[in-house]
Backbone as CSV, one residue per row, in Angstrom:
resi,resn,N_x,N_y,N_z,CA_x,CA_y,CA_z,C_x,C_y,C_z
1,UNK,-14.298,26.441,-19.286,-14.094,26.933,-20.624,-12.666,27.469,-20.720
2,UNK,-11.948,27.046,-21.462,-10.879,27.967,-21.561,-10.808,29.106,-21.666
3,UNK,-9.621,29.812,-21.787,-9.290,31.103,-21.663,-8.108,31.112,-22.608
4,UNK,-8.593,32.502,-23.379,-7.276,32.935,-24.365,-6.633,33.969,-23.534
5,UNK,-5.317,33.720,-23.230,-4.316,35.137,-23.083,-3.865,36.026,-24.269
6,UNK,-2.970,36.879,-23.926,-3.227,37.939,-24.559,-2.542,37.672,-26.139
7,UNK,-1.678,36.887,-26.201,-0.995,36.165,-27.094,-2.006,35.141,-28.460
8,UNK,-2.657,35.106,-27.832,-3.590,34.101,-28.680,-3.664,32.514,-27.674
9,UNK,-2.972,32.273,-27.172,-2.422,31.042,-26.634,-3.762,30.746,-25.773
10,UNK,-4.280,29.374,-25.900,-5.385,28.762,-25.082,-4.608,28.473,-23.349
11,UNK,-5.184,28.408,-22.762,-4.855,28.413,-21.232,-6.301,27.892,-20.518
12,UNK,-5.513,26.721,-19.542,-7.161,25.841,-19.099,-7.160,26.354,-17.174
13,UNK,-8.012,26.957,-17.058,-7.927,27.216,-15.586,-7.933,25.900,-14.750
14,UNK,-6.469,25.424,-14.165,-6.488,23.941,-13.659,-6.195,24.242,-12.056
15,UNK,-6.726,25.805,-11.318,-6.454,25.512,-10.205,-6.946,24.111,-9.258
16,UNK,-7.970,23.922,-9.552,-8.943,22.900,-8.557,-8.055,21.364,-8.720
17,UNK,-7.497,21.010,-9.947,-6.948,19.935,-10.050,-5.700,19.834,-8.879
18,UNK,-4.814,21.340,-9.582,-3.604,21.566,-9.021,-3.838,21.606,-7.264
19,UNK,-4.406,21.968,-6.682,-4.958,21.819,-5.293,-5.285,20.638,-4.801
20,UNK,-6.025,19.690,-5.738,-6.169,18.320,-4.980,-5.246,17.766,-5.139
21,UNK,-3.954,17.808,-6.253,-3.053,17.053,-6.229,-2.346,17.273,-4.994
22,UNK,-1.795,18.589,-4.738,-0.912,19.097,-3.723,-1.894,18.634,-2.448
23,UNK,-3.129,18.556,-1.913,-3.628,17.865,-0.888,-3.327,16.361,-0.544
24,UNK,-3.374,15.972,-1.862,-3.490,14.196,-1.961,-1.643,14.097,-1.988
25,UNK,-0.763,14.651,-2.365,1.009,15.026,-1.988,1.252,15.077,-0.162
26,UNK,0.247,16.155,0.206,0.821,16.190,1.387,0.006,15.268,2.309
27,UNK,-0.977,14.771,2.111,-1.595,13.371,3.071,-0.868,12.603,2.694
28,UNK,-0.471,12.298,1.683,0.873,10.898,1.342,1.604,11.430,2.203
29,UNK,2.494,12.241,2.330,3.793,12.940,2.658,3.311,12.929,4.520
30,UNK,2.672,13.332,4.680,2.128,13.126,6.485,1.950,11.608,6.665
31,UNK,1.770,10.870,6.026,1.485,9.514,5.940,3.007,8.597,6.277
32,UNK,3.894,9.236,5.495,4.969,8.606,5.174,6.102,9.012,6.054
33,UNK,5.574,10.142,6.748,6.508,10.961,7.758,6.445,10.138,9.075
34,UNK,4.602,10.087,8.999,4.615,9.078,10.072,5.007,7.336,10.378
35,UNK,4.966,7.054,9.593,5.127,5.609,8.976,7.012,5.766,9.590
36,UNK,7.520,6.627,9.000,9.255,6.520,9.118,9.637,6.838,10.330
37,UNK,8.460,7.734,11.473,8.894,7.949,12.397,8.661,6.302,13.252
38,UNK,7.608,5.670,13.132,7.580,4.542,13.667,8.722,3.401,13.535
39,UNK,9.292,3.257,12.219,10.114,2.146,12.141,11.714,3.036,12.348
40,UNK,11.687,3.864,13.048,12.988,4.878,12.976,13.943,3.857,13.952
41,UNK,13.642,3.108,14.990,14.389,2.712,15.731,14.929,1.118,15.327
42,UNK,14.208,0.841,13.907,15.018,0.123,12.987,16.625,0.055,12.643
43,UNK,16.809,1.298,13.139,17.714,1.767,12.314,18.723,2.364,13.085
44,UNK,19.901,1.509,13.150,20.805,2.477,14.121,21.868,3.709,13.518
45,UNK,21.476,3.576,11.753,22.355,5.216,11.678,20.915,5.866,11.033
46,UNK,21.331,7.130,11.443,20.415,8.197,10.743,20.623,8.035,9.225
47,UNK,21.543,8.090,8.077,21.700,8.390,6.860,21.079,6.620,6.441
48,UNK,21.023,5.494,7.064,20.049,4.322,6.859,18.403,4.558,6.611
49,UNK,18.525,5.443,7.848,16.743,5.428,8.306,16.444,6.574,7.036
50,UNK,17.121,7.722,6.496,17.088,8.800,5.818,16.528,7.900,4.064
51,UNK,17.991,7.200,4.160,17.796,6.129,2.815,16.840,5.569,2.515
52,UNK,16.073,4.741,3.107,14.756,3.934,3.273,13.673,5.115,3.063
53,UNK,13.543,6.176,3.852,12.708,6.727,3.576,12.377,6.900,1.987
54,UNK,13.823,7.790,1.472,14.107,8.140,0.358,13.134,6.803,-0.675
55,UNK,14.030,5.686,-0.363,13.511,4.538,-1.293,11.655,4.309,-0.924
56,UNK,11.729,4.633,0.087,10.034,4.174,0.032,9.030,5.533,-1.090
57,UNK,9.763,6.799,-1.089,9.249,7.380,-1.879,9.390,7.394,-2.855
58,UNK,10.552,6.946,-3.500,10.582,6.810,-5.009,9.939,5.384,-5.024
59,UNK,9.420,4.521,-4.685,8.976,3.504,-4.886,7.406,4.234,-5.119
60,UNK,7.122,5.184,-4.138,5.060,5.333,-4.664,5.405,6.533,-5.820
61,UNK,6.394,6.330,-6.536,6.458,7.617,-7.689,6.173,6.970,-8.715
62,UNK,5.142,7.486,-9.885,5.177,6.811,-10.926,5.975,6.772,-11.668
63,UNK,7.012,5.797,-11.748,8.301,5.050,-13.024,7.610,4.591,-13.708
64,UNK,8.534,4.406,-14.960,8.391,3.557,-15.758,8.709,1.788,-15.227
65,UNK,9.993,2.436,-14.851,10.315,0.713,-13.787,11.035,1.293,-12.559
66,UNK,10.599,0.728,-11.806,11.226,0.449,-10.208,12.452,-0.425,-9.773
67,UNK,13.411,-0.043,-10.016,14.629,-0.301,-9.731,15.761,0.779,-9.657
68,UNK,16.772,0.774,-8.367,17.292,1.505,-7.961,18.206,2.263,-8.859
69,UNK,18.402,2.403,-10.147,19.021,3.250,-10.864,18.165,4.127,-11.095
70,UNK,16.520,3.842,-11.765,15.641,4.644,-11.975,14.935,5.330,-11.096
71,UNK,14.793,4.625,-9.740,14.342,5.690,-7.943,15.611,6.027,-7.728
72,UNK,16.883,5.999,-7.652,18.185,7.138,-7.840,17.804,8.137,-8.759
73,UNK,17.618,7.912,-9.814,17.518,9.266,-10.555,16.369,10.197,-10.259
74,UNK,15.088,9.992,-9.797,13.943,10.266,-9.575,14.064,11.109,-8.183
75,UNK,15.045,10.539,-7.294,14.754,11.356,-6.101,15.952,12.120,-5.770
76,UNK,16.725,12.013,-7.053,18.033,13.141,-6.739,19.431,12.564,-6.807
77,UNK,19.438,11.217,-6.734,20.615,10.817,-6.614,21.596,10.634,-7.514
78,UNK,22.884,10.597,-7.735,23.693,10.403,-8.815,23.760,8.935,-9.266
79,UNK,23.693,8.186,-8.107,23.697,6.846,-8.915,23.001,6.115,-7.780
80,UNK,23.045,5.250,-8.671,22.257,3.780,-7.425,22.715,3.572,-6.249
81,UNK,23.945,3.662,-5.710,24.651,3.372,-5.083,24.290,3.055,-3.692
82,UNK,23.736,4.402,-3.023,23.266,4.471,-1.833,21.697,3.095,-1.515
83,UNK,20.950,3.276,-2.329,19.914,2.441,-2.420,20.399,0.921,-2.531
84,UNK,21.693,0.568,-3.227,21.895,-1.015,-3.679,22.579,-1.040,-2.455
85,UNK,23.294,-0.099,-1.429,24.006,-0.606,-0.155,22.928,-0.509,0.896
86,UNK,21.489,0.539,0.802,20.813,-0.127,1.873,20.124,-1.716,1.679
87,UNK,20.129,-1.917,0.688,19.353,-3.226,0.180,20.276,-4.820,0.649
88,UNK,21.667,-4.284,0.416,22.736,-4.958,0.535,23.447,-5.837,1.129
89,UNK,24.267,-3.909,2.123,24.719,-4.345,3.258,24.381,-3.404,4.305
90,UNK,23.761,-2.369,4.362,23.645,-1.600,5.348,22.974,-2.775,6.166
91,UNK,23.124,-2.334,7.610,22.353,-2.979,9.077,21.415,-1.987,9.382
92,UNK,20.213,-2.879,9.510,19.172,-2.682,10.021,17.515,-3.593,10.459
93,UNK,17.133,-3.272,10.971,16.227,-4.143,11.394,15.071,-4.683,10.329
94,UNK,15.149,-5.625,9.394,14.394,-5.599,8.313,12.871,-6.218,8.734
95,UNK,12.936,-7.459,9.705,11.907,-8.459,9.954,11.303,-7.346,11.311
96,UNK,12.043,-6.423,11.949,11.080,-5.415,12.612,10.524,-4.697,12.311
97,UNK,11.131,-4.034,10.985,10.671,-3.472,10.089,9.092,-3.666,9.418
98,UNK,8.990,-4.761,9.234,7.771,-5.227,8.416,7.218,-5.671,9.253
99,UNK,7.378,-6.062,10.811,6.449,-6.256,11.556,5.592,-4.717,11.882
100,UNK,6.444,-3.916,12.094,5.757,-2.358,12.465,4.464,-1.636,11.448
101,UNK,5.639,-2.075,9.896,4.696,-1.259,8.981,3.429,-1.732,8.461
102,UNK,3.598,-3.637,8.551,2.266,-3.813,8.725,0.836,-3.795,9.796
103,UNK,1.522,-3.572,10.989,0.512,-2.893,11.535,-0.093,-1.763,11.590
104,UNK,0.771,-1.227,11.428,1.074,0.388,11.021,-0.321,0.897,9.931
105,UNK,-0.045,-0.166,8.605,-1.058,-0.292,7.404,-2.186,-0.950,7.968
106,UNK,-2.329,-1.949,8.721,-3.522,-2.356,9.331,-4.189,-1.147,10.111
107,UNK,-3.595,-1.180,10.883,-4.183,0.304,11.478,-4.902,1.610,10.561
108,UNK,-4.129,1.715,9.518,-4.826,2.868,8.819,-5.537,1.887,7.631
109,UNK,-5.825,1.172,7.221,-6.482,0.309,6.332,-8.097,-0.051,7.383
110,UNK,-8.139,-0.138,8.392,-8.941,-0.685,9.698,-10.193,0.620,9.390
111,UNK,-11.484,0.103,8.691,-12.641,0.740,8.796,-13.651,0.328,9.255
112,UNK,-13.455,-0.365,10.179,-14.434,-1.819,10.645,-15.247,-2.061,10.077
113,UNK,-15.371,-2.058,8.731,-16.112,-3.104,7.772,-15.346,-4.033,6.701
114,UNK,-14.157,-3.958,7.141,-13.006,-5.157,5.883,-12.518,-5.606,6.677
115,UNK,-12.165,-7.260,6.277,-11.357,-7.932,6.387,-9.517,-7.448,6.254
116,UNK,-8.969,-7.696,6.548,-7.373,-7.586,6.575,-6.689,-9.113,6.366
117,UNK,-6.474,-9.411,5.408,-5.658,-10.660,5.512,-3.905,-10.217,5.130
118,UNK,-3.370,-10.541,5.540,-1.729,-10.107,5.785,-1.149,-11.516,5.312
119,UNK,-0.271,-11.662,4.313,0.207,-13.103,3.466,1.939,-12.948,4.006
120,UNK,2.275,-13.764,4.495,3.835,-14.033,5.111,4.509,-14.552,3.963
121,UNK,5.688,-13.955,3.982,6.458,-14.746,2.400,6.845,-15.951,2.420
122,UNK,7.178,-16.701,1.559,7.228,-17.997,2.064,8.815,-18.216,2.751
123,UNK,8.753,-18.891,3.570,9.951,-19.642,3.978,10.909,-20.171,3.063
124,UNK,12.474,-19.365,3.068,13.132,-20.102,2.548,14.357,-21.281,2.744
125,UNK,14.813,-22.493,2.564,15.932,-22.474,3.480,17.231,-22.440,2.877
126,UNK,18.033,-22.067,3.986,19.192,-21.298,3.371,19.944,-21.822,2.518
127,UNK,21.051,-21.283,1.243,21.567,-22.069,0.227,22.769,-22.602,0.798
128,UNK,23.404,-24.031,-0.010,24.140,-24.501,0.498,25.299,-23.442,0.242
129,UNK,25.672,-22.881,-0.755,27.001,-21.852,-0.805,26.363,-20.423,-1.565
130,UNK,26.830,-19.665,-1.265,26.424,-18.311,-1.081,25.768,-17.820,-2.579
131,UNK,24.650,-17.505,-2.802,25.058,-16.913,-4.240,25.413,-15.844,-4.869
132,UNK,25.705,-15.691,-6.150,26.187,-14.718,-6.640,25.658,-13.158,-6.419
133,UNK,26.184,-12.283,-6.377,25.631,-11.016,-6.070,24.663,-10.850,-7.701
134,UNK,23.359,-10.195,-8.044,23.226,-9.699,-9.438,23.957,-8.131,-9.911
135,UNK,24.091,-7.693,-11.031,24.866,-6.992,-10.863,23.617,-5.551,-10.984
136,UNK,21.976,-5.788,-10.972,21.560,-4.325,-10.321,20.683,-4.911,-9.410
137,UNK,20.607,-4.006,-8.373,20.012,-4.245,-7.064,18.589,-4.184,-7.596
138,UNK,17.203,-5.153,-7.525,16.150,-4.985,-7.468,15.701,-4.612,-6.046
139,UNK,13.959,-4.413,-5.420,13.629,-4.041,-4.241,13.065,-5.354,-3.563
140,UNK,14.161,-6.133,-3.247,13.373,-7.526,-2.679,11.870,-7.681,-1.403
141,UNK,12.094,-6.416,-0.631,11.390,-6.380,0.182,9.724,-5.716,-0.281
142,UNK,10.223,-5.137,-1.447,9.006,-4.281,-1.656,7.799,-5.156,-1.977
143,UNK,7.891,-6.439,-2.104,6.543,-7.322,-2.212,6.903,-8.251,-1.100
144,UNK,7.249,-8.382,-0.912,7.284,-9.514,0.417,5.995,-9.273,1.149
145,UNK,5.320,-8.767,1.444,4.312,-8.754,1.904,3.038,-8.175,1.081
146,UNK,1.791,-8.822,1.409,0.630,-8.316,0.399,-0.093,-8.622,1.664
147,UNK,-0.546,-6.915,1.325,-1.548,-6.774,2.432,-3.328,-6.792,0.953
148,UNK,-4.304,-7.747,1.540,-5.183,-7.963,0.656,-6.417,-7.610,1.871
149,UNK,-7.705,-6.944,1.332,-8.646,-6.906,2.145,-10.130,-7.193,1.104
150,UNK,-11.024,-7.118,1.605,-11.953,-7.371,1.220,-13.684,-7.363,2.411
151,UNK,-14.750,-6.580,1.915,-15.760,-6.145,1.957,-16.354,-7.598,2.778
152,UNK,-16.961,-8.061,3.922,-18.202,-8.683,4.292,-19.114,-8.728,3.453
């Protein structure tokens, strides 16, 4: 039932919500800590491995759209910048990368009653001359893989 303060003003007692959110925040957040500590050796600079993290969290944030101007602004940043150079050119281990985290997700997806089917992107082969850069960085990697399961 609501509650009037002293003002007149209606006020909804939302501790219980506010608590599961901040529970269901920090199991993501332990989730994702762990996840980054696994693929850490991806990565031979720290401010790379830092970046990725960054981008993997503005990626589970609800946007409007997902692209690195709008997860720049969302997680603090002044501009895209940092996100379109890990996507880019930073070095790092990308195909180890996605070997780790999908096991990683298998592993915590694994209730021994589902299936796990894991879909490989398709093969591409390489272009004859380079192409053009676009001029905003989308998250190419962020679907490359679809992890799909399903019930016996």
């Amino acid at each position: 039932m609501p509650l009037r303060d002293h003002d007149g003003f209606v006020r909804h007692d939302q501790d219980a919500a506010v608590a599961a959110a901040t529970v269901a925040d920090e199991a993501r957040s332990a989730l994702l800590t762990d996840l980054m500590g696994q693929v850490a050796g991806c990565f031979p600079r720290r401010e790379t491995r830092q970046c990725c993290g960054q981008m993997v969290h503005g990626l589970l944030m609800e946007l409007d759209d997902h692209n690195c101007w709008t997860i720049a602004e969302a997680i603090g940043h002044r501009g895209p910048h940092r996100l379109q150079h890990l996507l880019s050119r930073a070095v790092w281990d990308d195909q180890h990368l996605m070997d780790i985290a999908s096991a990683w997700a298998a592993g915590h997806l694994d209730d021994g009653d589902a299936v796990l089917i894991v879909d490989e992107p398709p093969m591409r082969s390489p272009p004859l001359t380079a192409p053009a850069r676009p001029a905003s960085t989308a998250v190419p990697w962020a679907a490359s893989r679809c992890a799909r399961w399903r019930s016996p």
